[in-house]
N, C-alpha and C positions, 0 to 999 in steps of 0.2 A: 467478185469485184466490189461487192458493198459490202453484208454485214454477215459474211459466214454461212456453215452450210445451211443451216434449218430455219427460214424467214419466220417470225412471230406471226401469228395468227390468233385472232380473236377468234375463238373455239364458244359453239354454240351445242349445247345436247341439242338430239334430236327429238328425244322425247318434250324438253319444256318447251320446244321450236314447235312440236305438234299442238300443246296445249294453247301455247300462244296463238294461234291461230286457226285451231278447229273448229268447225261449226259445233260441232257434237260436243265438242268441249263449251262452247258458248249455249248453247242448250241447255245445258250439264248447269251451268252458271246460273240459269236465271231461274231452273225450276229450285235451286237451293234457296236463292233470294226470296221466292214466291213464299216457300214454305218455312223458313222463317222471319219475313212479313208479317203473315198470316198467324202463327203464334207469338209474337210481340202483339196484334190488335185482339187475339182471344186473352191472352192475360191481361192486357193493361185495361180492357175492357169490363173484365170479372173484379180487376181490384174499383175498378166506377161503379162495380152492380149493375149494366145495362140491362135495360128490359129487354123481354123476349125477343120483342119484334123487331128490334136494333138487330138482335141477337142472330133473328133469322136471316135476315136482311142484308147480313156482314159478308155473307159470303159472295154473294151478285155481284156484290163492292168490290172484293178480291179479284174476283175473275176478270171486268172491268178494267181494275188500276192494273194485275200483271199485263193484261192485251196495251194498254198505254205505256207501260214500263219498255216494253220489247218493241215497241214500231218507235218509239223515243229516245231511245236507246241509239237504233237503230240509225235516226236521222240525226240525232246530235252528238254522235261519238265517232260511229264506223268510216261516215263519209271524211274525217279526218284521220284515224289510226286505225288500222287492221287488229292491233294486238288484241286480244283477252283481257289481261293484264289490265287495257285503260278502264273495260266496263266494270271488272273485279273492285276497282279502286273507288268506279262512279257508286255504282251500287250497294258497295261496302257503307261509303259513306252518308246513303240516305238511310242505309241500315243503324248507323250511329247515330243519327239523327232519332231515330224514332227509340233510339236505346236511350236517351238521354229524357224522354218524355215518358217513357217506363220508370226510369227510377227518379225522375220529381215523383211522382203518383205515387211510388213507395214511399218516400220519404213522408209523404200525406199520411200515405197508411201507418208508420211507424210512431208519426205524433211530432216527427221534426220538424214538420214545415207543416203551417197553418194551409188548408185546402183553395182560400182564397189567395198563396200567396204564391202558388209553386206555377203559378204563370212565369215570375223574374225570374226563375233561373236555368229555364232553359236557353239555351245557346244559339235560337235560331238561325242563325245567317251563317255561324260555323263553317259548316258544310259546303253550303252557295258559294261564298267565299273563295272558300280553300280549292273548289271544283273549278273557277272562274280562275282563277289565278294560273292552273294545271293545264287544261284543257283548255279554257276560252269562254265567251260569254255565251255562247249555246248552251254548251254544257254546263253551267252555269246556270241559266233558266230553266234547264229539264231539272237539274238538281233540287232548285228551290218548289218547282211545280211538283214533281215526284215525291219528297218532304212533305208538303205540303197537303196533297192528296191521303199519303197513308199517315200522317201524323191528323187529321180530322176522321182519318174509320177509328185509328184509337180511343179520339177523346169527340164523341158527338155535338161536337161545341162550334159553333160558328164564330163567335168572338176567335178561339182560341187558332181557329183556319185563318180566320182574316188577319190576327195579329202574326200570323207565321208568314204567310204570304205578304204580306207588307214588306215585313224586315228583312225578307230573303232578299225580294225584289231590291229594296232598296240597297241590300248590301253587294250582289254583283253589279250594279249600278255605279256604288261607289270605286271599283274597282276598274269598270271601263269607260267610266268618262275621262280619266287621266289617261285613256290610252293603253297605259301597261302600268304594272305597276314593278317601278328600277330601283326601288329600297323597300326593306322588308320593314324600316318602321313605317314604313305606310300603311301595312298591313294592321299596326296598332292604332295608329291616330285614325284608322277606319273601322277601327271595333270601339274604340269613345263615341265616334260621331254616331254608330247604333245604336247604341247602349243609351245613347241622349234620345236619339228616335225613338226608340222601343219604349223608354221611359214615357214618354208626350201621348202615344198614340195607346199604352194601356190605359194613362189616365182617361183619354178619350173617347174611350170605348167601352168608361163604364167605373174604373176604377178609383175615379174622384172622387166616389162615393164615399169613400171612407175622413170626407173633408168634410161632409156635411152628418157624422153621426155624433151621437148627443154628445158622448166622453169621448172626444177626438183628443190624440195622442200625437203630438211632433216627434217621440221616437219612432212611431208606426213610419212615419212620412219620410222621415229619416232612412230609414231600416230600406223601404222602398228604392229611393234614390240611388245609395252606396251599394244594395244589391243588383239593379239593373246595371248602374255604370258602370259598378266594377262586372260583371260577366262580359258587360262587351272588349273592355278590356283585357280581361284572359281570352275569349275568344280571339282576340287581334296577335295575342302573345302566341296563344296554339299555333295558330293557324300560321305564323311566321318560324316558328319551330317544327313544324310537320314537312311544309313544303320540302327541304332539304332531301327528307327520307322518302319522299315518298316520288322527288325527281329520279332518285336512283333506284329505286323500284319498279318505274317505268319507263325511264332511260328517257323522262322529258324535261326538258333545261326551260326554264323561264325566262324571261328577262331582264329577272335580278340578277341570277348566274351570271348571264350573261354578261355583264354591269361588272362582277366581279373578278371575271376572267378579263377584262381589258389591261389588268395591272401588267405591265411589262415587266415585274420583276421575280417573273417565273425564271426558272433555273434554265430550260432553252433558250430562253430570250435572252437573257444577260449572256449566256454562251455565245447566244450569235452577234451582239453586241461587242464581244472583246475579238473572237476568230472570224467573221465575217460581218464587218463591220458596212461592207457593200449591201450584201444582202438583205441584212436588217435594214439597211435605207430604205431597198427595193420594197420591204415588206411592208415598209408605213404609207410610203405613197401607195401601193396596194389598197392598201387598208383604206387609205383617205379615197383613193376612187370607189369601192366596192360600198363603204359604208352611203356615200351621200348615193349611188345608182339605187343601193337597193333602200332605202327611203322611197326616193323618188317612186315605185311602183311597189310600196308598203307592205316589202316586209322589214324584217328585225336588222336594224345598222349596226347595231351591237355585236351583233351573230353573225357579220358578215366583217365585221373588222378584226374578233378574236379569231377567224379562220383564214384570213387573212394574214394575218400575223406570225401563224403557224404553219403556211402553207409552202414553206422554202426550206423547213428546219432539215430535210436530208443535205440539203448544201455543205454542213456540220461535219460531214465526212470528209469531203474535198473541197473544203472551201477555195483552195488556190485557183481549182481547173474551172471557175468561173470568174468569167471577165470580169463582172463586178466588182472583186474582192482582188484583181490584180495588181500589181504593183508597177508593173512593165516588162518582167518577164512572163510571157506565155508556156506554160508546159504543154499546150497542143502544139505546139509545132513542133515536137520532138516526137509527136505519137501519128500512128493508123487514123485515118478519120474514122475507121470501125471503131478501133479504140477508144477513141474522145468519142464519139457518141455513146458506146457503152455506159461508159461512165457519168456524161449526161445525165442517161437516161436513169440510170441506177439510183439518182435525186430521189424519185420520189418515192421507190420502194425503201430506202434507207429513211426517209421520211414517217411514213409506215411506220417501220421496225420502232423507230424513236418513240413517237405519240405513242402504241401502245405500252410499251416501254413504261412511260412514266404519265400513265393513265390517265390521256387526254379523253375530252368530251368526243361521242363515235362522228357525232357530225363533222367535229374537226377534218378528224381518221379519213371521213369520205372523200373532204374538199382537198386534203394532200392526195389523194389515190388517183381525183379525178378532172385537178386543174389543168395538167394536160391532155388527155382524152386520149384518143390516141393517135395526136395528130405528127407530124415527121419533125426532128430534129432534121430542118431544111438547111442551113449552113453546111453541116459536117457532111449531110447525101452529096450535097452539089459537089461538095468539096471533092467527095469520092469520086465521082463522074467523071468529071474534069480529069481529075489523075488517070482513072481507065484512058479519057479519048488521048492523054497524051502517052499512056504506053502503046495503044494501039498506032499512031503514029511514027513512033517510032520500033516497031516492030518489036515491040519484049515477048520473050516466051514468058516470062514472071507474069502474065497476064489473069488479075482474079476481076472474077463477077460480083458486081454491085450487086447485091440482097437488100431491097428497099425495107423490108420487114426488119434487119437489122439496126436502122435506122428511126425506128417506130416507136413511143413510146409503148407501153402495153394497157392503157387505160384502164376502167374505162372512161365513156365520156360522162360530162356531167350529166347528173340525174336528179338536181336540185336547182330551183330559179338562185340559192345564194351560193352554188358550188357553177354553175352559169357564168352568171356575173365578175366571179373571179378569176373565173378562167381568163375570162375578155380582159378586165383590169389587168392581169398579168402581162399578156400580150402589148397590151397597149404601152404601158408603161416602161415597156422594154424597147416599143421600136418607138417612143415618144423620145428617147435618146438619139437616135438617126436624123431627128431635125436639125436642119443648115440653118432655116430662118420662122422662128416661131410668130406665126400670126393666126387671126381666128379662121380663114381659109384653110390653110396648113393644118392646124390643128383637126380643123371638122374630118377633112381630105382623108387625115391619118387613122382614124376613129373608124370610118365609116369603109375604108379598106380592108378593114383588121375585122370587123363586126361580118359585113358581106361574104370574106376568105371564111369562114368559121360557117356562116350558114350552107356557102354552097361544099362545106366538105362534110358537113351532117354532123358537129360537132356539139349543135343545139337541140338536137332533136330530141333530146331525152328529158331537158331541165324545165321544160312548159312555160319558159316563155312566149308570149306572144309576140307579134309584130307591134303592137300596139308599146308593150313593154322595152320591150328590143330600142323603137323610137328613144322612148326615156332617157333609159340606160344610155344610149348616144350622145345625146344631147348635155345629160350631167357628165360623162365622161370628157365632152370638149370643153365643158366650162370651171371642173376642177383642174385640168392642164392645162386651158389657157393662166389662170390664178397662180398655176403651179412653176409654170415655164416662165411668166412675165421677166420683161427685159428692161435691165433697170438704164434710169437716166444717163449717160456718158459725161459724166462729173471735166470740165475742166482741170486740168492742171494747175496745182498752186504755184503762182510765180513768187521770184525771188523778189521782195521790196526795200528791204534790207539796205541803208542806203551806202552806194560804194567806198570805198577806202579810196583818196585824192592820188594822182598817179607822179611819183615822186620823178623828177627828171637831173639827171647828172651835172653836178654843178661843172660851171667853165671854169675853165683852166687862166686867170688871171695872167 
């Protein structure tokens, strides 16, 4: 009844399914990290010539930073992702960090760059950054702090720890005080505003010196300035050309994505635009309830309006056999209520089929699988009921039994607070249509009927919302339908002022 024999499946090996998620393979992970750590701070060491006792000393260091690398790890990655994959990426990237602090020091060593000067061009906050942006501003700080850590066993310099940790700090900084960051040239005009920091705070810390020596040179001062600003610059530019690759490497979408998947002129969308022209209504007020609920108890409204948006597209199939999209004739009334449920229900796997199809985001993928949960297509049961008790009534042998599970959707339920939220908004916005007389009583009444049916059939039980949340969500839900439903003034009729034509009367008859 939907889309043929063999339903599309996001197909996962078992094997990269085991690595993503093995402890032993997460073991595996960190003792590689350890060890080459540990030979990035033996070479870049020997090209400094540290003394002995540095020398001896390195290794305590190690053992140390790997025990803080893994309980930090630990606390500021796993309690968000399970995967491998995320620490592969965290890790990787403090490993790039201190790869970048290896070869300034070559560059020393080779005669390119003056020894006092190869402080500018490393990329400090790079990494921080690019980590904050990915993950979040935990990970984000373990980044800068882990950086931070094995990038002063390399180089025994305290200036050169302080100036790292500064610009880290200050660059996840810059990242989360806007919240999120919804365009990726923010991610450049935020490697200037380092690049100006990092400029200020080496002079600060020592490097103004070269203002006060006898043959002072304004190209020297020059050479300084155009080379800090512009690294943070490239750094701003990397880091906005990385993220891309590195969301599909880990299957994490940002909130630029985000940003950029709202365009409605995706090819389903305009689909549903011209063939289900209902639908697509249905899916923007969706979208306008699920985006302001899930603000309200902070998460991504972005993320909750592109899945919103997309969460109807099996309709695509039969757009007729949904009342929204009717015109006045019904084709259920010519079918089985089995039937019209069938077909209902077949919505959202056909939805499925579609998103993978034409390589939606997987969070989409969930919130179609799992806005109706698995709760009954309640019209078309009753409907069937009803017909049972009147064949039994009338004594038919054609007598078939009601299968409530045929009726079912096949879920499952939500398992996200913004696949939650939709569910609800869907609901709502459907029997927000059944109102006779729209007021804020009415409204709350309908809301809070819809929200309560849902909790007591365990329809939330899996997306972690709280009670506390749940409130929210209520509350924005009544006050974007009251906005939405509003009843507009009863304009008078324009009368006619127009002044009359004079009413001719039949002359008399002389």
């Amino acid at each position: 009844m939907s889309s043929g024999r063999k339903r599309k499946k996001q197909h996962e090996s078992a094997f990269l399914n085991f690595i993503g998620r093995s402890y032993v393979a997460r073991l595996l992970i960190y003792l590689i990290f350890f060890f080459i750590a540990a030979l990035l701070v033996q070479v870049t060491m020997n090209a400094y010539e540290a003394q002995s006792e540095l020398d001896f000393m390195r290794w305590y260091y190690l053992i140390g930073f790997f025990a803080i690398t893994i309980v930090g790890s630990e606390v500021a990655v796993f309690r968000r992702s399970p995967s491998n994959g995320v620490i592969v990426m965290l890790l990787g990237g403090v490993l790039l960090q201190a790869g970048f602090l290896f070869a300034a020091t070559r560059l020393v060593k080779l005669n390119y760059v003056q020894e006092e000067y190869h402080y500018f061009i490393v990329p400090y906050a790079l990494i921080p950054v690019v980590t904050t942006v990915l993950l979040g501003k935990k990970s984000g700080y373990f980044a800068a702090i882990i950086s931070g850590l094995l990038c002063s066993l390399q180089v025994p310099d305290l200036l050169m720890m302080s100036m790292l940790f500064l610009t880290s700090v200050v660059g996840v900084l810059s990242v989360t005080v806007s919240d999120t960051i919804r365009k990726r040239s923010q991610l450049v005009r935020n490697g200037l505003f380092l690049g100006v920091l990092s400029l200020l705070a080496l002079w600060a810390m020592g490097f103004f010196e070269i203002l006060l020596m006898e043959h002072f040179q304004w190209s020297q001062l020059l050479w300084q300035v155009v080379t800090v600003i512009g690294v943070g610059a490239v750094s701003g530019m990397v880091a906005a050309s990385l993220t891309p690759t590195l969301e599909s490497l880990t299957n994490i979408t940002t909130p630029a994505t985000w940003l950029e998947l709202t365009d409605l002129n995706h090819r389903l969308l305009r689909r549903m635009q011209l063939e289900a022209p209902g639908t697509f209504h249905h899916s923007l007020v969706v979208a306008a309830l699920s985006e302001s609920a899930a603000l309200e108890i902070g998460e991504l409204g972005e993320k909750a309006r592109v899945c919103s948006y997309f969460h109807d597209i099996g309709k695509l199939k039969k757009p007729e056999y949904f009342i929204e999209n009717q015109g006045g004739r019904n084709p259920h009334d010519h079918l089985t209520p089995t039937m019209s449920a069938l077909i209902l229900i077949a919505h959202v796997k056909d939805g499925v089929d579609m998103a993978i199809k034409h390589k939606l985001n997987r969070d989409i993928i969930k919130v179609i699988e799992e806005h109706h949960g698995d709760t009954l297509a309640y019209y078309f049961y009753r409907k069937a009921l009803k017909q049972k008790e009147e064949s039994e009534k009338e004594a038919l042998d054609d007598d078939v039994e009601v299968n409530r599970s045929n009726f079912q959707y096949p879920g499952p339920r939500p398992t996200s607070k913004i696949s939650g939220i939709i569910s609800l908004a869907d609901a709502v916005e459907g029997a927000s249509r059944t109102l006779q007389k729209v007021t804020p009583k009415s409204v709350k009444q309908l809301v809070n009927e819809i929200v309560t049916s849902r909790i007591k059939e365990g329809q939330l039980d899996c997306c972690e919302l709280s009670f506390e949340e749940l409130s929210k969500v209520k509350e924005s839900f009544a006050k974007t339908l009251r906005s939405m439903l509003h009843q507009r003034v009863d304009y008078p009729k324009e009368e006619n002022h127009s002044p009359k034509e004079p009413e001719t009367k039949p002359l008399k008859e002389v």
